[in-house]
C-alpha positions in Angstrom: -6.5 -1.0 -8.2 -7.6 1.7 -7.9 -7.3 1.3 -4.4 -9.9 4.1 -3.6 -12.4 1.6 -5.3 -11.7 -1.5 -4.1 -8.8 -1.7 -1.2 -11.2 -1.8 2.0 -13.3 -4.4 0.0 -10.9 -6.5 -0.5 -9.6 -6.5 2.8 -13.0 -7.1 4.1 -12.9 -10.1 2.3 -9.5 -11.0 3.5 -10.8 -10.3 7.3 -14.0 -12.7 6.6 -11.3 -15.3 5.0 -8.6 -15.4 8.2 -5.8 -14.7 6.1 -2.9 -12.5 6.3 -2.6 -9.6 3.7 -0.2 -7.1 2.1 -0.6 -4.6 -0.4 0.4 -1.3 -1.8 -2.2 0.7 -1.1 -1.3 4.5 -2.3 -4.3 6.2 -2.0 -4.8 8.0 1.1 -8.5 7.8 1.6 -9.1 4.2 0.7 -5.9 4.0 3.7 -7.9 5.9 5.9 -10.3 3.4 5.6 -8.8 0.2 5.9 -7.2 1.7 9.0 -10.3 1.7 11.0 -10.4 -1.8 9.9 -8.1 -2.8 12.6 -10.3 -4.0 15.5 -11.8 -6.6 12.8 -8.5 -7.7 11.8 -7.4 -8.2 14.9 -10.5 -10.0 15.6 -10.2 -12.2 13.1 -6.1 -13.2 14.3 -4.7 -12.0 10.9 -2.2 -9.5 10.3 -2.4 -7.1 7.3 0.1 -4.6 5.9 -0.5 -1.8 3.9 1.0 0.4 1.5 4.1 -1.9 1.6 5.3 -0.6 -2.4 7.9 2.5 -3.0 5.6 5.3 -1.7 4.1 4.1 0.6 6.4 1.4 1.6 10.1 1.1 1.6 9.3 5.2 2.2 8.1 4.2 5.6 10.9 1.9 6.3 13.6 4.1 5.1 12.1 7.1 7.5 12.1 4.5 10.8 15.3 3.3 10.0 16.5 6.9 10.5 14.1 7.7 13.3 15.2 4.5 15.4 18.9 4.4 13.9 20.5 8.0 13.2 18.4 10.3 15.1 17.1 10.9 18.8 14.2 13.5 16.7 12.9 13.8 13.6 12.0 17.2 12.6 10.9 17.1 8.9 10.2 14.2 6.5 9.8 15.2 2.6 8.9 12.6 0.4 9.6 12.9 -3.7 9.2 10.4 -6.2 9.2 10.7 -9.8 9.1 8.0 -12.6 8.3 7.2 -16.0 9.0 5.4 -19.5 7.3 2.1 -18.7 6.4 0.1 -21.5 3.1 0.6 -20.7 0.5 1.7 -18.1 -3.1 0.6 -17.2 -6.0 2.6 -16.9 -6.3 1.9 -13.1 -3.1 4.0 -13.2 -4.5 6.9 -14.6 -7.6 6.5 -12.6 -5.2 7.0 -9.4 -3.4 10.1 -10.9 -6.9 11.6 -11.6 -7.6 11.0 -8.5 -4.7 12.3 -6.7 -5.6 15.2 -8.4 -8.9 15.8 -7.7 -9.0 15.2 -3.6 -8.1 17.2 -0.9 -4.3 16.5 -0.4 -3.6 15.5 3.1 -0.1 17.2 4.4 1.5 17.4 8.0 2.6 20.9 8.4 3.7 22.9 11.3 2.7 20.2 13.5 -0.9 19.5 12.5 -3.3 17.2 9.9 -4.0 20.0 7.2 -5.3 19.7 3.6 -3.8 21.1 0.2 -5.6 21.7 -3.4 -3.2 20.7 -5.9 -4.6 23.4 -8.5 -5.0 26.5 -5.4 -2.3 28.8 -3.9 -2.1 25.9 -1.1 -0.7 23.0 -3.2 1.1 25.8 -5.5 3.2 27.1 -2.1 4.3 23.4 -2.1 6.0 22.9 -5.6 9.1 22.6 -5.7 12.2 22.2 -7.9 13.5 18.5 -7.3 17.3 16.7 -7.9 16.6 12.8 -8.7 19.9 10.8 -8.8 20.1 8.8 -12.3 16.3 10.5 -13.7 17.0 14.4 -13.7 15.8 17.6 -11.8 11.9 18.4 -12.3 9.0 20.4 -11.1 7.2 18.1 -8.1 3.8 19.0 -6.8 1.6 17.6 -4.0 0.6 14.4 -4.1 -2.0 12.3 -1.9 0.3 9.5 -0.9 -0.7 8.4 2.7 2.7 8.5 4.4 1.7 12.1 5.3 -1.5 10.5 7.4 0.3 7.6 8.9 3.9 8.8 9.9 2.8 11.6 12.2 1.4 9.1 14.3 4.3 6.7 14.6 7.1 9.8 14.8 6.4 11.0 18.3 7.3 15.3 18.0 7.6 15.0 14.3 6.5 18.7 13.0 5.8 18.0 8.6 5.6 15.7 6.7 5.1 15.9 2.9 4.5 14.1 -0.3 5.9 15.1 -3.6 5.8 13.7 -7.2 5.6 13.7 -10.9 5.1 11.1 -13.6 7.3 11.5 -16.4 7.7 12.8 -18.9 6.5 16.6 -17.6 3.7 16.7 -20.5 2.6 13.6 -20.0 2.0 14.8 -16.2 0.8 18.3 -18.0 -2.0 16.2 -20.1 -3.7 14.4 -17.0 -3.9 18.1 -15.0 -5.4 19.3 -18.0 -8.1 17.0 -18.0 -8.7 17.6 -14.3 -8.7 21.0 -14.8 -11.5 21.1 -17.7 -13.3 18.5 -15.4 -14.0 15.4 -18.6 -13.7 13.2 -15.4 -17.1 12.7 -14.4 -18.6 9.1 -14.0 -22.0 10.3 -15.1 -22.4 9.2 -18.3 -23.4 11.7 -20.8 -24.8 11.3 -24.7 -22.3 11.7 -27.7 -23.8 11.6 -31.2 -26.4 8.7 -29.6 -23.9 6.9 -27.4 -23.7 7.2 -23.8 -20.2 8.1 -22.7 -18.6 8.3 -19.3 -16.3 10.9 -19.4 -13.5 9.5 -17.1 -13.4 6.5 -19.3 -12.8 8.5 -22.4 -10.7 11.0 -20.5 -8.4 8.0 -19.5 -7.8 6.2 -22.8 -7.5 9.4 -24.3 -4.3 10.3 -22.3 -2.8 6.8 -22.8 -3.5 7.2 -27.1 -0.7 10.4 -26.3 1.5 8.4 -24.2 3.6 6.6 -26.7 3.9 10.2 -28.5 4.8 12.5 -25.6 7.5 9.6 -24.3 9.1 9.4 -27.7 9.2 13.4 -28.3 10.7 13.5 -24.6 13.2 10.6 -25.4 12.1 8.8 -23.0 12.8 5.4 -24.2 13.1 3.2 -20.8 11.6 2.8 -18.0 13.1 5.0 -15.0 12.5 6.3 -11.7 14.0 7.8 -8.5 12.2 7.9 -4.3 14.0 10.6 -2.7 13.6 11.0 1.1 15.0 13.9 3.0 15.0 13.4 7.1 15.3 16.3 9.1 16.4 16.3 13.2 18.5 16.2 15.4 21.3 13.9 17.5 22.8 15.0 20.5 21.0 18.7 20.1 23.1 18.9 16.6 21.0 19.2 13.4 21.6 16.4 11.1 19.7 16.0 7.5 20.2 11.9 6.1 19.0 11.8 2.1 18.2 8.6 1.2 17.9 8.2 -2.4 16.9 4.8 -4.6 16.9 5.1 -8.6 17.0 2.8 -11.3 17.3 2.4 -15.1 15.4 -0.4 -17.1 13.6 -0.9 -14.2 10.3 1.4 -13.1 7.0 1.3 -10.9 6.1 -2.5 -11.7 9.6 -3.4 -10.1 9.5 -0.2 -7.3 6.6 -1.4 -6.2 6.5 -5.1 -6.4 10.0 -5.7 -4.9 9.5 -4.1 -1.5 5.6 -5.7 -2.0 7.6 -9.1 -2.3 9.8 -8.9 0.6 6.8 -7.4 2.8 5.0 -10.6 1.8 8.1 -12.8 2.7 8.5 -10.9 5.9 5.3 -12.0 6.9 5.8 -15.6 5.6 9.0 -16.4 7.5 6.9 -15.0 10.6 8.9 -11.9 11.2 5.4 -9.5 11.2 3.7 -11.1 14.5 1.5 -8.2 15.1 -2.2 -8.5 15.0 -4.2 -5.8 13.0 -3.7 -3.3 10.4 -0.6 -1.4 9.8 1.3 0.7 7.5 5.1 -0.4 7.2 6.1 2.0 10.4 4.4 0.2 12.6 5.1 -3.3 11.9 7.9 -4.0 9.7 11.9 -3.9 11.2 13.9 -2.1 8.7 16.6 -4.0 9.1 14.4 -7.2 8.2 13.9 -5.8 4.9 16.9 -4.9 4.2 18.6 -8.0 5.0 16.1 -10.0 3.1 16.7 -7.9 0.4 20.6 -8.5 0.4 19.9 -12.1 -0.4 16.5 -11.8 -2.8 16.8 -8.6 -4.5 19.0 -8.5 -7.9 18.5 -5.1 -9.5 20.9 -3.5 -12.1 23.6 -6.2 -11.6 24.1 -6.1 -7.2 22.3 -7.1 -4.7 20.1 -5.5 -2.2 18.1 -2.3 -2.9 20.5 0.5 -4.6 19.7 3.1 -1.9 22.3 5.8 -1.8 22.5 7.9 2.2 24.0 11.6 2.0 24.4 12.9 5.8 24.6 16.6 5.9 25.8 17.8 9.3 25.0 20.8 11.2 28.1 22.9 9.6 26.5 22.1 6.0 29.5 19.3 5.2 28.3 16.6 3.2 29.1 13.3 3.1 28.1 9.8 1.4 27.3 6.7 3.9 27.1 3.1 3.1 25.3 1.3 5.8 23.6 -1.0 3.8 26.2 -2.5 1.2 
């Protein structure tokens, strides 16, 4: 990464090559891109998966799992993520969190494609206050992942969908809006005491000099993290709300990521992704592929599988833990 940068080039080379392809594309416009790649890929007999990480990714999976398995509609699909405390983080990182900032934030809303500023009254109406099983309960705000662009399409009558998140600790997250916000994140270069500086390049290793200080003031000494997914619709005309919730200790974005990255790539070795083109994980991948393969490849925190926790809420407001996938 970034993926804004370079995704659509690299799969451009990957078309030109005849390959198959997987990735974990996050940013939403570099997806938008990449999309429109699909007549080429198709073309070219390859098939290439996208955004197959944590969010995007086992996201995706999660929400057709519910759409094709516990629903007859979906009403609502909210996305949160939060994480934080990895040993350490690269500038590409920070480059994406920039950014996420910095674009116009697609959101599904009310049944339409619509945009959001994070730092204007329309991202602001978004924030919310967020539970995360194992990490803690924190401020999210809008973030430019590109399930919002990709489930609308695949979740026929589907009226929002949305994308909330925070890096962690909260000043750490505070620290990058701030540099947004006074707007050192300009490629220009400009002249400092006879050197030319690019601003995003000293605005970037400035905010990882603080990291190490603003984890250990926050005691946050390990890597953590927590994708929350609240599904919204109905079964039999009674309103049902499925929570699907996946956190980890000692473990954090290089594994939340990778993992579901790994068994996408597997998926498509073993010949279980036949489809020509380009696709996010909706489209191509069989939940229950991936979490199968997982059962058997994935070791995290001492079991087996991915540690995804189901809460089903029925339409009287009772409550109640599932376990489908253990």
């Amino acid at each position: 990464g970034p993926f804004y940068k370079y995704g659509p080039i690299i799969l451009k080379a990957v078309i030109e090559s005849k390959i198959n392809y997987v990735d974990v594309c996050d940013d939403f416009d570099a997806t938008e891109l990449i999309l429109k790649m699909d007549k080429d890929a198709k073309k070219a007999g390859i098939s290439a998966l996208i955004g197959m990480g944590s969010s995007p990714g086992i996201a995706n999976v999660l929400v057709r799992f519910c759409a094709d398995s516990m629903l007859n509609q979906v009403e609502a699909v909210d996305i949160y993520h939060a994480h934080g405390g990895e040993k350490a983080e690269g500038p590409a990182v920070v480059k994406h969190r920039i950014h996420s900032m910095e674009a116009p934030i697609p959101m599904f809303l009310n049944g339409k494609f619509t945009t959001v500023n994070m730092f204007q009254e329309s991202g602001k109406a978004l924030e919310e206050v967020c539970e995360f099983q194992d990490v803690g309960t924190y401020s999210v705000y809008a973030y430019p992942h590109p399930e919002t662009i990709t489930l609308p399409k695949y979740l026929k009558g589907v009226k929002r969908v949305t994308n909330l998140g925070l890096v962690l600790p909260p000043d750490y997250a505070e620290l990058i809006k701030w540099m947004v916000r006074l707007g050192v994140t300009n490629e220009k270069p400009i002249e400092v005491q006879g050197q030319k500086v690019i601003p995003l390049e000293f605005a970037v290793a400035y905010i990882l000099s603080q990291r190490p200080r603003l984890n250990k003031e926050a005691g946050l000494n390990q890597a953590m993290g927590c994708l929350k997914i609240v599904v919204k619709g109905s079964k039999g005309g009674a309103k049902n709300t499925y929570i699907f919730s996946m956190s980890s200790r000692g473990q954090g974005m290089g594994e939340g990521t990778g993992v579901p990255a790994a068994l996408g790539a597997m998926l498509m070795a073993l010949g279980k992704i036949k489809d020509k083109g380009v696709f996010p994980p909706e489209a191509c991948v069989n939940p229950l592929d991936v979490l199968e393969l997982a059962k058997t490849k994935v070791k995290l925190g001492g079991g087996k599988g991915l540690p995804i926790v189901i809460e089903h809420i029925d339409k009287t407001g009772k409550s109640q833990k599932l376990n489908l996938f253990g």
